[in-house]
BADOTOR-506241 format. One record per residue: x negated, y, z negated of N, C-alpha, C in turn; residue number from 1; residue in three letters. Coordinates in pm, 1 decimal, decimal comma. Layout:
REM BADOTOR-506241
+----------+----------+----------+----------+----------+----------+----------+----------+----------+-----+---------+
|      n_X |      n_Y |      n_Z |     ca_X |     ca_Y |     ca_Z |      c_X |      c_Y |      c_Z | num | residuo |
+----------+----------+----------+----------+----------+----------+----------+----------+----------+-----+---------+
|        X |        Y |        Z |        X |        Y |        Z |        X |        Y |        Z | NUM |     Ala |
...
+----------+----------+----------+----------+----------+----------+----------+----------+----------+-----+---------+
//
This chain:
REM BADOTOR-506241
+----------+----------+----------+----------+----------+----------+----------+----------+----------+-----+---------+
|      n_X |      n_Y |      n_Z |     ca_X |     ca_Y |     ca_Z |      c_X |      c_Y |      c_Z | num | residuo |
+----------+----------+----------+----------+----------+----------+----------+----------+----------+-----+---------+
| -11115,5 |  -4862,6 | -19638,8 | -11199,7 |  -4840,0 | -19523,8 | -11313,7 |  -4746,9 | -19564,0 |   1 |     Unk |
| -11429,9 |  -4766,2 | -19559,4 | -11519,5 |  -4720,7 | -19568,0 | -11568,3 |  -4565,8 | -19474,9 |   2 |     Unk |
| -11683,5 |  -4481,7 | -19526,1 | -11699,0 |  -4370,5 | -19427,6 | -11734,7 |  -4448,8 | -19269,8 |   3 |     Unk |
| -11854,2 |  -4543,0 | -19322,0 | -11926,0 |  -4614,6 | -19200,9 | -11826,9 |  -4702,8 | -19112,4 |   4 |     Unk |
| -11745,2 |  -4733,4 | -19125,1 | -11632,4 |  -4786,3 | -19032,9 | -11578,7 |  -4685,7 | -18957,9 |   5 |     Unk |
| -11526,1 |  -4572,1 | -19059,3 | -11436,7 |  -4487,7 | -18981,8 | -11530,0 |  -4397,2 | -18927,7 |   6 |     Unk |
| -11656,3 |  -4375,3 | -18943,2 | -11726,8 |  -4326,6 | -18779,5 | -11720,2 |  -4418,5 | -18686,3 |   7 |     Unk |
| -11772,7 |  -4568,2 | -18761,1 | -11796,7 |  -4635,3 | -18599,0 | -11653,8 |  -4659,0 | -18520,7 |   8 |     Unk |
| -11556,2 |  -4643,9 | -18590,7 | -11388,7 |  -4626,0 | -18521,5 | -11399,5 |  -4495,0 | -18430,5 |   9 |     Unk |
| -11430,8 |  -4370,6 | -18509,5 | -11444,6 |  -4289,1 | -18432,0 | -11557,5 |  -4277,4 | -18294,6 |  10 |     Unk |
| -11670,3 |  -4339,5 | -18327,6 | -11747,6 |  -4370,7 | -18151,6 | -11723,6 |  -4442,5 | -18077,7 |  11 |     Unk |
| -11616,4 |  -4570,5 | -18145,6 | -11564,1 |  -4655,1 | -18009,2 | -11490,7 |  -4554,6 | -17958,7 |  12 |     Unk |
| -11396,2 |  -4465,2 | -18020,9 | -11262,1 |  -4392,6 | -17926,5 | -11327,5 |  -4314,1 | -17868,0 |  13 |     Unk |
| -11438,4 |  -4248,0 | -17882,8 | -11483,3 |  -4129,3 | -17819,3 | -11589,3 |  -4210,5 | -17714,1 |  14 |     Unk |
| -11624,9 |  -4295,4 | -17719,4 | -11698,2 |  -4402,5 | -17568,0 | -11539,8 |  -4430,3 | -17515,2 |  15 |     Unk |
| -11442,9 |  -4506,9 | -17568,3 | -11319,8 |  -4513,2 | -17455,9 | -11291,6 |  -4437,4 | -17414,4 |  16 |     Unk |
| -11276,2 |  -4308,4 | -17459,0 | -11157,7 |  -4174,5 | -17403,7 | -11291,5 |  -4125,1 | -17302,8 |  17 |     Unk |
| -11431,1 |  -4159,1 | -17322,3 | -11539,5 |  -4093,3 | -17185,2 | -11553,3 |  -4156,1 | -17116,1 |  18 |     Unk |
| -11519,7 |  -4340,1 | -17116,6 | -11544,6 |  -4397,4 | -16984,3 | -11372,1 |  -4382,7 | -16900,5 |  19 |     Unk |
| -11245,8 |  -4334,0 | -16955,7 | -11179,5 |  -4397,0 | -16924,5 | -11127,8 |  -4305,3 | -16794,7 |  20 |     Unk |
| -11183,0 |  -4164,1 | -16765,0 | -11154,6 |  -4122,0 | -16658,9 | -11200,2 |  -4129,2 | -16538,4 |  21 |     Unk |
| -11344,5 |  -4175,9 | -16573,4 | -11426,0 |  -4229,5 | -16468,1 | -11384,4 |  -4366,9 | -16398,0 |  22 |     Unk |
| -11332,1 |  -4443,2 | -16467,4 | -11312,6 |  -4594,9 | -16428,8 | -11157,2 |  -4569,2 | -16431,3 |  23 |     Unk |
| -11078,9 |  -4447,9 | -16442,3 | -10937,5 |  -4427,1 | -16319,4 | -10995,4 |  -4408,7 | -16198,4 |  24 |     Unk |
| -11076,0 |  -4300,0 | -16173,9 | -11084,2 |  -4235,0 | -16075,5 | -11197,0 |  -4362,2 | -15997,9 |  25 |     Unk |
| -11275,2 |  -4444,4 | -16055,7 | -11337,2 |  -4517,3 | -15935,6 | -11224,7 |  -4620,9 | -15916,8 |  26 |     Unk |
| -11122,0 |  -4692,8 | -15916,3 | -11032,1 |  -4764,1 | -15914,7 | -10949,3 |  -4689,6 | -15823,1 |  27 |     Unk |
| -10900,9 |  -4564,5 | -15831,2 | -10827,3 |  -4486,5 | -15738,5 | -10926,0 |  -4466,9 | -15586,8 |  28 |     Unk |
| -11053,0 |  -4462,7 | -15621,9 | -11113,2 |  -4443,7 | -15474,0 | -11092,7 |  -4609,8 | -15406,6 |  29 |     Unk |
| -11189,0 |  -4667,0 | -15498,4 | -11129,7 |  -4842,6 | -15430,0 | -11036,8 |  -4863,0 | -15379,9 |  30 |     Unk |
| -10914,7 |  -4842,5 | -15451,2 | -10763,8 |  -4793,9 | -15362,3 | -10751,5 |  -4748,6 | -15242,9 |  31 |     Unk |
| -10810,9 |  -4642,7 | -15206,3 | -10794,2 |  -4541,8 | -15099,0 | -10917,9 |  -4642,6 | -15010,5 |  32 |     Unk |
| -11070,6 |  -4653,7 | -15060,4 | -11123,3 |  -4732,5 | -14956,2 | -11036,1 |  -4829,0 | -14885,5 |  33 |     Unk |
| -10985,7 |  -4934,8 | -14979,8 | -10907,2 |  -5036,1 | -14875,5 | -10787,4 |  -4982,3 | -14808,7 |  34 |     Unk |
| -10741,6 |  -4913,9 | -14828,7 | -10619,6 |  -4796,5 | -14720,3 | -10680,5 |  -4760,6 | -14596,5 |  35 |     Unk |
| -10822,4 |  -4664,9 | -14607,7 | -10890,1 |  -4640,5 | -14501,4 | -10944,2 |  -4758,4 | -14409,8 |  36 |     Unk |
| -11014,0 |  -4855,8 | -14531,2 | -11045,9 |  -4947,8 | -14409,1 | -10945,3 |  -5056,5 | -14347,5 |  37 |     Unk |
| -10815,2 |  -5088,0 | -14371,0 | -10664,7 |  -5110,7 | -14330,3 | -10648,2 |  -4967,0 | -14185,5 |  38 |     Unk |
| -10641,7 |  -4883,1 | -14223,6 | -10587,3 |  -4837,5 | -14108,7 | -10687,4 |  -4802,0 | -14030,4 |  39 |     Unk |
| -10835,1 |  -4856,8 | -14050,2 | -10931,1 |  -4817,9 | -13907,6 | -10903,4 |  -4978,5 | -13854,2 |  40 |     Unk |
| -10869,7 |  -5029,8 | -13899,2 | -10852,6 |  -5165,2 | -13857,8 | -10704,3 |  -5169,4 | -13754,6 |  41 |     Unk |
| -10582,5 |  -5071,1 | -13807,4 | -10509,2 |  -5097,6 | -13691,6 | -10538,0 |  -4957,9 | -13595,4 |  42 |     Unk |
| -10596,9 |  -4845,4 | -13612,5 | -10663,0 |  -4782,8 | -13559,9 | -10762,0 |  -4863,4 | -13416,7 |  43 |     Unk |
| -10840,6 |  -4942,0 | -13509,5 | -10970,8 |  -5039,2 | -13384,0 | -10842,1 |  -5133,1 | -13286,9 |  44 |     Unk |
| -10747,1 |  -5187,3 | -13339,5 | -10650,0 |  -5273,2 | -13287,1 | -10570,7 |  -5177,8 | -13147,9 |  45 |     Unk |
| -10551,5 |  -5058,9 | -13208,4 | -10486,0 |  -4978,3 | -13084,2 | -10522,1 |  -4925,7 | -12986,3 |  46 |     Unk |
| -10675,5 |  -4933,4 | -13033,4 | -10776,7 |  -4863,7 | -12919,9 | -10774,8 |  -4988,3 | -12781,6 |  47 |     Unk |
| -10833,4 |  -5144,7 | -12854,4 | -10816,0 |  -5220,2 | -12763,6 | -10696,0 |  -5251,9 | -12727,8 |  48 |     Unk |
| -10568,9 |  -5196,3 | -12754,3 | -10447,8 |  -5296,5 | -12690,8 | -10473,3 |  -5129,9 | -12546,5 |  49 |     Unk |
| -10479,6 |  -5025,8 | -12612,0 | -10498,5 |  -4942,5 | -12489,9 | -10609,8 |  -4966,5 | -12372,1 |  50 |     Unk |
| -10718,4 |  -5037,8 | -12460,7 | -10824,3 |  -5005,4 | -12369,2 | -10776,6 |  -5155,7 | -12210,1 |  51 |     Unk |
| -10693,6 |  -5269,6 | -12296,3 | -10633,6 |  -5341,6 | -12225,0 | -10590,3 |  -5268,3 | -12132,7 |  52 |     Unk |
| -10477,8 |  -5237,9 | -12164,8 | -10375,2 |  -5143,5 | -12065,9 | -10437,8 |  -5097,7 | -11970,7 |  53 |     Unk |
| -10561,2 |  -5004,8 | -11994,3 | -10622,4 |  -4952,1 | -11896,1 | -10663,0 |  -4986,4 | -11773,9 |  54 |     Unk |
| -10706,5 |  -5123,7 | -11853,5 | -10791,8 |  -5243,2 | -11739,0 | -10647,2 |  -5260,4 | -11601,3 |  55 |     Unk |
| -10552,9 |  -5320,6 | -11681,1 | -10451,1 |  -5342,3 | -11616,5 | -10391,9 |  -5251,5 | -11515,1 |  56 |     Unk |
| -10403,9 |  -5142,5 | -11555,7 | -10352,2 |  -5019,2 | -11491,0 | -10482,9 |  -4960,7 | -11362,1 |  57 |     Unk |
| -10557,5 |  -5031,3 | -11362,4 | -10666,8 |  -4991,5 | -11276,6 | -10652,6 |  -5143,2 | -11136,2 |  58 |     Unk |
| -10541,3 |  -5271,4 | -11144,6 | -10545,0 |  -5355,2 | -11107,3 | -10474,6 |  -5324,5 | -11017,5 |  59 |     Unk |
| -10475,5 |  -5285,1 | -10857,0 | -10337,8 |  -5268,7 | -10832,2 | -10249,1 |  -5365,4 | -10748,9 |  60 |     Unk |
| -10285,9 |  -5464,3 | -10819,0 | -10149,2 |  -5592,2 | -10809,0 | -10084,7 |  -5590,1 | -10920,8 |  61 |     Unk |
| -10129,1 |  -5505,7 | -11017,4 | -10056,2 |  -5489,6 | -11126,9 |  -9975,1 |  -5370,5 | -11111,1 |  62 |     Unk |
| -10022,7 |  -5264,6 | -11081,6 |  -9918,7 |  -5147,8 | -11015,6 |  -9851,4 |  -5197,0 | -10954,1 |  63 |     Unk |
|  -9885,7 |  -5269,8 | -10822,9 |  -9788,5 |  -5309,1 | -10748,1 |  -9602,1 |  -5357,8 | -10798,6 |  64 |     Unk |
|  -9651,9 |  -5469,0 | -10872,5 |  -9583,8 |  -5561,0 | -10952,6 |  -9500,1 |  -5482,3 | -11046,0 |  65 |     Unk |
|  -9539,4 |  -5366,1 | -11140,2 |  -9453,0 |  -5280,3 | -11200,4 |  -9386,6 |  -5177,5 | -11170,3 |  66 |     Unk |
|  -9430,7 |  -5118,0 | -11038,0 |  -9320,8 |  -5072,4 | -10908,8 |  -9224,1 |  -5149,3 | -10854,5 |  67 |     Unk |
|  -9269,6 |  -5235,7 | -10824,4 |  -9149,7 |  -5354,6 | -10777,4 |  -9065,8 |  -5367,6 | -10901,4 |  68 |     Unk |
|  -9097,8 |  -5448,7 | -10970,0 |  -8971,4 |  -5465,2 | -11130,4 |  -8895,9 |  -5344,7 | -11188,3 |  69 |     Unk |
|  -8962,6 |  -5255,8 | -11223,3 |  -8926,4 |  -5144,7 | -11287,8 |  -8845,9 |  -5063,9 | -11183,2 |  70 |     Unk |
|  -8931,6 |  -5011,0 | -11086,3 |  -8856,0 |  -4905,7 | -11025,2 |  -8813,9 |  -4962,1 | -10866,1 |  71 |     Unk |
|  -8746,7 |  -5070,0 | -10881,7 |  -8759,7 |  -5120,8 | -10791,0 |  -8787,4 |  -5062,7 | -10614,3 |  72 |     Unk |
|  -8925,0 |  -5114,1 | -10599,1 |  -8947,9 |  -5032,4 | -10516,7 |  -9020,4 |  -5147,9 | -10405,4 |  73 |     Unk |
|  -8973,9 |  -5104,2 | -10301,9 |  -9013,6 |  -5210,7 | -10200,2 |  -9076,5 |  -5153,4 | -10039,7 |  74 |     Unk |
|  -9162,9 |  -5257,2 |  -9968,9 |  -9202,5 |  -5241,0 |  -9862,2 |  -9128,6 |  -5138,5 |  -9752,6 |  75 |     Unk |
|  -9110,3 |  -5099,7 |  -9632,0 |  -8977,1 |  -5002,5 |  -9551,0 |  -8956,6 |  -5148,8 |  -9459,9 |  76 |     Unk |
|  -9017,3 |  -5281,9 |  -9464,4 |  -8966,8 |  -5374,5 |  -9407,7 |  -8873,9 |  -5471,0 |  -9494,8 |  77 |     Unk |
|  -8912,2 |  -5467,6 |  -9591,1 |  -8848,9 |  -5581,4 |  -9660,5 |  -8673,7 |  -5528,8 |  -9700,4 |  78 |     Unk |
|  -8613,5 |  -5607,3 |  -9793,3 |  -8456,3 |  -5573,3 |  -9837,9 |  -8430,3 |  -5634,8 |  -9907,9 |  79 |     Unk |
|  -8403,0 |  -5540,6 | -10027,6 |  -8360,1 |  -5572,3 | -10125,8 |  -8241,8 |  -5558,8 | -10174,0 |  80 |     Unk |
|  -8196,4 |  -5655,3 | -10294,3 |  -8067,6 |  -5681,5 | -10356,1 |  -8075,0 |  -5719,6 | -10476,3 |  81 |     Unk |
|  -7993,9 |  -5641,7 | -10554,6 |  -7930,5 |  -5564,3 | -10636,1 |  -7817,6 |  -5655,4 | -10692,2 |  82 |     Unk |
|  -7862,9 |  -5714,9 | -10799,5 |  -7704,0 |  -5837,7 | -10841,0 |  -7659,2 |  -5758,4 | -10949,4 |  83 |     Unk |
|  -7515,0 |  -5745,7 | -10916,6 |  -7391,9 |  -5695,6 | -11040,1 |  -7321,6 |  -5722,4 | -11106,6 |  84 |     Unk |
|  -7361,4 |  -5747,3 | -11234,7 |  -7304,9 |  -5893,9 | -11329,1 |  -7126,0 |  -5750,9 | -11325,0 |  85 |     Unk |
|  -7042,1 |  -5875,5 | -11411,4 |  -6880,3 |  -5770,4 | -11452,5 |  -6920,4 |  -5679,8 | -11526,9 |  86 |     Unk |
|  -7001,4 |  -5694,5 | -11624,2 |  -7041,8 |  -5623,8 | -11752,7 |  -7089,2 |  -5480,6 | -11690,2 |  87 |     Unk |
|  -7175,9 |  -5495,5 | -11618,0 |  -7238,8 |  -5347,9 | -11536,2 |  -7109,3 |  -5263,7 | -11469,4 |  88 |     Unk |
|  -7019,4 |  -5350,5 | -11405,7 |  -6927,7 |  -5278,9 | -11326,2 |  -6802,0 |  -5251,8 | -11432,9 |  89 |     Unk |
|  -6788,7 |  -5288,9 | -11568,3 |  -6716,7 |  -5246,5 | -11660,8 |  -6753,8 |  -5098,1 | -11693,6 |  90 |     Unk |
|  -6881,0 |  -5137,0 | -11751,9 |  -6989,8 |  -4955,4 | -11759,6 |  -6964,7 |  -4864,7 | -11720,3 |  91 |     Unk |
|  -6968,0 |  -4923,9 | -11592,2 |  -6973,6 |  -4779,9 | -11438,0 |  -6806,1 |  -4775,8 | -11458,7 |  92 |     Unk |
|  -6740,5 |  -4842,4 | -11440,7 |  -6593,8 |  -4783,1 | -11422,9 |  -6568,8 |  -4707,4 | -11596,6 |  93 |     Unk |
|  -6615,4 |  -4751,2 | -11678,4 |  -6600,3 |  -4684,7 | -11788,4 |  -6651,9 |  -4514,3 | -11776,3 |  94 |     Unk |
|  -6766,9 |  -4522,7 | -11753,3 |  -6856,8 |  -4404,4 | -11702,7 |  -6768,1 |  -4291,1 | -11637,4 |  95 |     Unk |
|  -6728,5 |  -4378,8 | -11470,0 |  -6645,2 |  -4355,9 | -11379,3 |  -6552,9 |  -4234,6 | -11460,8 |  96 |     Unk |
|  -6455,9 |  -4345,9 | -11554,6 |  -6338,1 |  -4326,6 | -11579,3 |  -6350,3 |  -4139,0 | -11654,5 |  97 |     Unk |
|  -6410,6 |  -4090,0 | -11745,0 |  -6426,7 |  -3944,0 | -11825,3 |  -6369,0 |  -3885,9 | -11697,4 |  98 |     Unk |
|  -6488,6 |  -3855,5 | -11597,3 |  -6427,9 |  -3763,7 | -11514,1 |  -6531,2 |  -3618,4 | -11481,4 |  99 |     Unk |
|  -6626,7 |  -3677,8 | -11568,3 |  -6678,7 |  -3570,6 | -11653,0 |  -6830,6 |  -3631,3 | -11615,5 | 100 |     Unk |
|  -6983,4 |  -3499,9 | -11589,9 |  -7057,7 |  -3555,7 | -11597,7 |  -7111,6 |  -3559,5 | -11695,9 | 101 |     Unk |
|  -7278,7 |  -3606,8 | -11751,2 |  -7316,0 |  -3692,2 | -11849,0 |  -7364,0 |  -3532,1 | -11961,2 | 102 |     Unk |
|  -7338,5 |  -3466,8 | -11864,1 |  -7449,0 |  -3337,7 | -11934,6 |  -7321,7 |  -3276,4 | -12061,6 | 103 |     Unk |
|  -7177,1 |  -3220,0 | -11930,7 |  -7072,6 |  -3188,9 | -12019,7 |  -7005,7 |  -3264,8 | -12132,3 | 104 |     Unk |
|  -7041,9 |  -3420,0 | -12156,2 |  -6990,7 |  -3470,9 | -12225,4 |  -7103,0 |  -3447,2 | -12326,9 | 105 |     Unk |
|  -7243,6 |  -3458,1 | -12266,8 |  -7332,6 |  -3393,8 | -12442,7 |  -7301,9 |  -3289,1 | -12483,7 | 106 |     Unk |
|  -7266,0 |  -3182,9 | -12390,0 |  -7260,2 |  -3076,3 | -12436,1 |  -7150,5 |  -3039,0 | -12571,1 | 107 |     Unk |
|  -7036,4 |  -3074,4 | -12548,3 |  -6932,8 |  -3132,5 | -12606,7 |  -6945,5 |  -3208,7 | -12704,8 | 108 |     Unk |
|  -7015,9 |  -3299,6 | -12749,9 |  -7065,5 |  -3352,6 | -12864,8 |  -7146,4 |  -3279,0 | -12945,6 | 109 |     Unk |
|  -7222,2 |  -3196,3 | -12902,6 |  -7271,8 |  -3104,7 | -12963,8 |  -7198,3 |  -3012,9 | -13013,6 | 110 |     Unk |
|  -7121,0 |  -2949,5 | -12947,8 |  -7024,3 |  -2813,7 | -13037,5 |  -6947,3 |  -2914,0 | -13135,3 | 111 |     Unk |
|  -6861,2 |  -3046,0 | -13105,3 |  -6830,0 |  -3097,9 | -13234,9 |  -6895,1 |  -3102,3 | -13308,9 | 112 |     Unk |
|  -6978,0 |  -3173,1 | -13284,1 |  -7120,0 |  -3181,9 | -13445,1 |  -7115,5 |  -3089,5 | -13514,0 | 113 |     Unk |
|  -7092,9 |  -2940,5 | -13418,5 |  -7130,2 |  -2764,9 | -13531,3 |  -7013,1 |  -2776,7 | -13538,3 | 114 |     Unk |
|  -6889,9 |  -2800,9 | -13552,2 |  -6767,7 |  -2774,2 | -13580,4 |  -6754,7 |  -2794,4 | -13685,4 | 115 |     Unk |
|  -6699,4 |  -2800,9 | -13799,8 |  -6647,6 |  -2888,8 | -13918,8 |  -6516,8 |  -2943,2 | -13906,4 | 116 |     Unk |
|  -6515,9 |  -3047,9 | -13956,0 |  -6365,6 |  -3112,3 | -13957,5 |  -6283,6 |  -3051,5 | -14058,6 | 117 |     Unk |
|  -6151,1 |  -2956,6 | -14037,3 |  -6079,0 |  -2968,2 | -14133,0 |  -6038,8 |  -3090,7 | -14224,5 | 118 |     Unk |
|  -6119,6 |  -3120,4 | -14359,9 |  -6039,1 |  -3197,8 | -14432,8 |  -5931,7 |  -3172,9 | -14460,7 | 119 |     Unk |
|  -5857,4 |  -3265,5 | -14547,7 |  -5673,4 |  -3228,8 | -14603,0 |  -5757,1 |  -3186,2 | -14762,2 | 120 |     Unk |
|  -5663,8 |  -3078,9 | -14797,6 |  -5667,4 |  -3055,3 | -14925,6 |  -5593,7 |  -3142,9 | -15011,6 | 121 |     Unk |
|  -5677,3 |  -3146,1 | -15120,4 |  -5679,8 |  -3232,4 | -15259,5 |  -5598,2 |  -3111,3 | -15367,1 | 122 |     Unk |
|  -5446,2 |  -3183,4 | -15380,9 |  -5410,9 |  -3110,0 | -15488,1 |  -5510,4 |  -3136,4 | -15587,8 | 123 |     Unk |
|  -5478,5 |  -3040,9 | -15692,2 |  -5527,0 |  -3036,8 | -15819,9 |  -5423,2 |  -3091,7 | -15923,2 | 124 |     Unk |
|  -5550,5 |  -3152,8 | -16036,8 |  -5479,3 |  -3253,3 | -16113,7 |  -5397,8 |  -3174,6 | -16252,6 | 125 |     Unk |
|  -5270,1 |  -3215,5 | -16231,7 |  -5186,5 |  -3170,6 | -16297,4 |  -5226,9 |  -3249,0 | -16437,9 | 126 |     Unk |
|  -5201,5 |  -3105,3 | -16563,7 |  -5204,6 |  -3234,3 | -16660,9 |  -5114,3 |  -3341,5 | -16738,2 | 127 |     Unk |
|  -5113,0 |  -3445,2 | -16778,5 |  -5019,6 |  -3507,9 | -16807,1 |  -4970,0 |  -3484,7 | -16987,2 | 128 |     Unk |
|  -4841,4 |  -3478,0 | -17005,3 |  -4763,6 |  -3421,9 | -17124,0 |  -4789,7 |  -3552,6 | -17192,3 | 129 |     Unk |
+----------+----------+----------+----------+----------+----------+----------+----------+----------+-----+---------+
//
């Protein structure tokens, strides 16, 4: 190998090793551009599913309609009914059955949680002769 080779060996590596941090780092921004412009995109998507909503929520046959379903809520003339599949009245008698209301039974789950369970102790391994 000649001197004149092994410089021009040495200016290719020293042009690779100077472009090669620049062309990480613009590859890493390209990266991040399409991230940013991905999430202004479901960003722009959430604005209109809200700005929907809004519309809706300003309709009030649409209030109406989600008072009625949801909370069922009705006219002081009309009458309503209330269907009770078995499954619901299993619930409630399950519910029923504790004895207990909903608060004392969290409460109670909670001090177990901080409790620790006594495990069983693990003899130790004897060695074999």
């Amino acid at each position: 190998m000649t001197s004149r080779a092994a410089i021009l060996a040495l200016v290719i590596c020293m042009i690779a090793l100077s472009l090669a941090y620049p062309l990480r780092e613009y590859l890493a921004q390209r990266a991040r551009i399409a991230e940013l412009r991905e999430e202004k995109a479901q960003t722009e998507q959430a604005v209109d599913e809200l700005r929907e909503r809004r519309e809706h929520l300003k309709d009030p046959a649409y209030i109406e309609r989600e008072a009625r379903t949801r909370l069922h809520y009705q006219y002081p003339d009309e009458r309503a009914y209330v269907v009770v599949s078995d499954e619901d009245q299993q619930d409630a008698a399950a519910d029923a059955g504790s004895g207990e209301p909903w608060f004392t039974r969290l409460w109670q789950s909670v001090l177990e949680a901080d409790s620790p369970k006594q495990e069983p102790e693990i003899p130790e391994a004897e060695p074999t002769g």
